[in-house]
N, C-alpha and C positions, 0 to 999 in steps of 0.2 A: 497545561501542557502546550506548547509550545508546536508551531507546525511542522520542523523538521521533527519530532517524535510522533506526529500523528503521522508523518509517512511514514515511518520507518513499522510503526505498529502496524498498519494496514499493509504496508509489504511484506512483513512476517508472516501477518495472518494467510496473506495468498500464496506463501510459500509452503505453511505448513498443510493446508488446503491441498496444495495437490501435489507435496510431497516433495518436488523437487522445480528447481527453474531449468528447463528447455537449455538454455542459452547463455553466456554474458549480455547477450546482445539484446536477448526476450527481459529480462532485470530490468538494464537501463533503462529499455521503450516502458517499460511498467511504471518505474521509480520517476522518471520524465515526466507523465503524464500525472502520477500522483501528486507530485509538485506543482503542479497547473492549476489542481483542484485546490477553493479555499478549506478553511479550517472546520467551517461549518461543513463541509460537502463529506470530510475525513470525518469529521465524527460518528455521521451519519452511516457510513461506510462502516465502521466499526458498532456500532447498536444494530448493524443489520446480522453481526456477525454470531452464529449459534452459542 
């Protein structure tokens, strides 16, 4: 998996989390930041996920 898929999964999952995003603007600052983090940081983010 590739790391634009690992953001994308871990922004799903905080989407579905809590049901809806605030903002366009709360998105981008999230998607930003996920893209910051390496591949190992997303994966981890997602095995923490229930």
């Amino acid at each position: 998996m590739n790391h634009q898929e690992l953001v994308d999964q871990v922004s799903a999952f905080f989407i579905r989390q809590s049901g809806k995003m605030e903002s366009r603007r709360s998105w981008l600052a999230m998607r930003i930041y996920l893209e910051q983090l390496d591949s190992e940081q997303l994966k981890e983010m997602l095995k923490e996920t229930p």
